[in-house]
N, C-alpha and C positions, 0 to 999 in steps of 0.2 A: 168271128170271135175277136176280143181284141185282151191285147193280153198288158198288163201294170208291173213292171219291175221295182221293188223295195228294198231297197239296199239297207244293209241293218249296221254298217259301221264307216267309217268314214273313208277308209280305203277303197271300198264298194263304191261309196258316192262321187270320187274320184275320177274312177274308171268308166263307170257310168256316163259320166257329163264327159267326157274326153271321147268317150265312143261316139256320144250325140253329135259334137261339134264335127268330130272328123268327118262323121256321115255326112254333114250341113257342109261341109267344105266342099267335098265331093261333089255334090247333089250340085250347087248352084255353081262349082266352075266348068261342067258340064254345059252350062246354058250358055246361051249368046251374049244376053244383052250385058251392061254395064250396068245396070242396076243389081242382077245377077250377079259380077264379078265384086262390086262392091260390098254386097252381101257373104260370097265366100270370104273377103280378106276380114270383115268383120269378126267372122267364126276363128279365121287363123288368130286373130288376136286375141281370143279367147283363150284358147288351144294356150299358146305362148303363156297366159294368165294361170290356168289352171295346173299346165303340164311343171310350173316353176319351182315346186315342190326338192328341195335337193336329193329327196332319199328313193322319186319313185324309179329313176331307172335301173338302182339297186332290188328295189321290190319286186318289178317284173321279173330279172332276171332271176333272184331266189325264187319265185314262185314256177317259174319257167322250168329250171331245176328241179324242182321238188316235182313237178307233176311226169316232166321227163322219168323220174327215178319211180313213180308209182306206177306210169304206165309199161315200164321195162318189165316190173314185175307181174307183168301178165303172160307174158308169152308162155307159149305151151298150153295156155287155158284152151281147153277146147270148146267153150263158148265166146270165144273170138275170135275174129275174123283176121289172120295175118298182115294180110294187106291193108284193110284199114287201120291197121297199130301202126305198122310203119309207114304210115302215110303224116297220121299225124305227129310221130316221132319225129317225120324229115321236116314236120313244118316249125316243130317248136324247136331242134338243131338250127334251122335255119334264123328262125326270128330270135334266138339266142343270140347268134354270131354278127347277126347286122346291128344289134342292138348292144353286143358289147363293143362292138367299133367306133361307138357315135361318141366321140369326142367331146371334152367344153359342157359346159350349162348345156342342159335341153333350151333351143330356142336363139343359141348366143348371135348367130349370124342374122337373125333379125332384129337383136335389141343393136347390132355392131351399123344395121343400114338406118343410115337416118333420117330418108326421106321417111320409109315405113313406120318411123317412130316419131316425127310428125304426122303423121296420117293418126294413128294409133291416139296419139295425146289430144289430136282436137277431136276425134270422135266420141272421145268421154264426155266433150261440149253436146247440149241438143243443138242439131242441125252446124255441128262448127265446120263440116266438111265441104258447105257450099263452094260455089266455083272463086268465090272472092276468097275468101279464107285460104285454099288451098289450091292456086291457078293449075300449079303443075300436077296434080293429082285430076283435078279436072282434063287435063291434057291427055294423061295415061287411061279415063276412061274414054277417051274418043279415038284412040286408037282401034286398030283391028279388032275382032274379039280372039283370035289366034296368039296376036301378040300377047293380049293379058295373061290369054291362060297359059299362054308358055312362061309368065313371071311366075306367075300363084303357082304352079307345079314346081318352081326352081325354090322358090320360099317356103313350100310345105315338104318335099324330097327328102333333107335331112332329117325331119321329125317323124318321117314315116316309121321308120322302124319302132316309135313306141307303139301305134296306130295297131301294126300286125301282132305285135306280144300281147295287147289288150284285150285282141278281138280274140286270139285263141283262148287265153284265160276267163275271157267273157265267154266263150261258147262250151269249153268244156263244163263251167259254171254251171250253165242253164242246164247243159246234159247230163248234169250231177245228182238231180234229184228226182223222187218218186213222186206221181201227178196223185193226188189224194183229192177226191169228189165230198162236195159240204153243199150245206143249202144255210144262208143267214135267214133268222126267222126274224121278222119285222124290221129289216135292216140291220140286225147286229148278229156277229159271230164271236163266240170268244171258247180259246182252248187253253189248258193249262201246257205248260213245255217240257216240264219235270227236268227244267236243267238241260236241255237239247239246244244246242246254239247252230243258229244260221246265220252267213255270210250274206244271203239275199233272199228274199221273201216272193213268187210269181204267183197272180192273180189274174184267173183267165177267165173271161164272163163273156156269154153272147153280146155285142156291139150293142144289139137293139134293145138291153136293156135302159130303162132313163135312170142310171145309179153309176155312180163312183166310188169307188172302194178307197176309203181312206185306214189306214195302217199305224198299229202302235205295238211294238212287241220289244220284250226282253226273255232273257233265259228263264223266266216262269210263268209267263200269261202272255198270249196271242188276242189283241182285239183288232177284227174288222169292222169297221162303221161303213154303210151303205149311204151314202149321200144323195139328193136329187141334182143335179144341175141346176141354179140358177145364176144368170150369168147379170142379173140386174141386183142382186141384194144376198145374203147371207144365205148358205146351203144350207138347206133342211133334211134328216133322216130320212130316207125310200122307206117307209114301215109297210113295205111286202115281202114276201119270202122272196130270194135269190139266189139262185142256184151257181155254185162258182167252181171251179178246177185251183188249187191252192198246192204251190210246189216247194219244198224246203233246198234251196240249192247251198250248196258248201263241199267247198276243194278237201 
């Protein structure tokens, strides 16, 4: 199965690309090589791009709040599990409290290094980070691979804390809504909303089919378009039936 996350406002899309990059940073300072390390600082630079925002680390925390204060109101339900409430209680107190400690601009201690922000300004260039262009960044990737990632971890540390209020706010998200079964008839689906607003739209389809679900929604009409892949000239409609899993998620 592979599953299409559609973010229906611009907050969402926010969060979304911030979750990706962080992943992307992860995923490739993990790896050994220098092409690898080059690649995560790429993403941190991203990260720094998009997280620049001055109101999101107020957002996290109001929404970090607000879901703390819903989830309190569960207790005694006895279709809950105690321990799982307070589990995720202790994580959103936690990622609360590191998140209101972080001082400054999201990001300031990398716009403050300025080797990083020459790195940062010629890779906007195609190809400007060659070994001529930048010797001593060339230098830093011929170093250990131990050494780099012990940098990339010292330059992404401080931003963690939006990383983990994201992810919980992105998880309880997904766990927010009911999985509703549709079938698109010749590649198209469309449903009226009656005024129902969602914060993110999931579309879950078997992997093997050859279709892409492309998404356009407002508070009164739902359309899903079935696409074929073509990866040489203009997508054209799947016009066969599609069977899909479709989840309404909102906090």
């Amino acid at each position: 199965m592979i599953s299409y996350d559609f973010p229906l406002n611009e907050r969402m899309r926010t969060l979304l690309r911030l979750e990706d990059l962080y992943a992307r940073v992860e995923y490739f300072t993990e790896k050994a090589s220098a092409n690898d390390h080059q690649a995560a600082l790429g993403a941190l630079f991203e990260i720094l791009e998009v997280a620049s925002r001055a109101d999101l680390k107020s957002d996290l925390l109001q929404e970090l709040e607000r879901q703390k204060r819903q989830l309190a109101l569960l207790r005694g339900n006895p279709g809950i599990v105690e321990d799982a409430l307070d589990a995720i209680l202790g994580e959103i107190e936690n990622a609360s409290g590191t998140l209101f400690g972080m001082s400054g601009k999201i990001g300031q201690h990398l716009r403050e290094n300025e080797w990083l922000m020459g790195i940062k300004q010629r890779a906007a260039i195609p190809g400007g980070t060659c070994e001529f262009d930048l010797p001593s960044f060339h230098y830093w990737l011929h170093q250990d691979a131990a050494s780099r990632r012990e940098h990339i971890g010292a330059w992404l540390t401080p931003m963690q804390p939006i990383s983990d209020a994201l992810n919980i706010i992105l998880k309880l998200l997904r766990e927010s809504g009911k999985v509703h079964h549709f079938t698109a008839h010749a590649g198209n689906f469309q449903q009226m909303q009656g005024g129902r607003v969602a914060q993110m739209l999931r579309v879950t389809m078997n992997s093997a089919l050859p279709c892409i679900p492309e998404v356009s929604a407002n508070k009164y009409v739902l359309n899903i378009r079935f696409v074929a892949p073509n990866y040489a000239a203009k997508s054209t409609l799947h016009e066969q039936d599609v069977a899909f899993d479709l989840t309404f998620c909102s906090l």
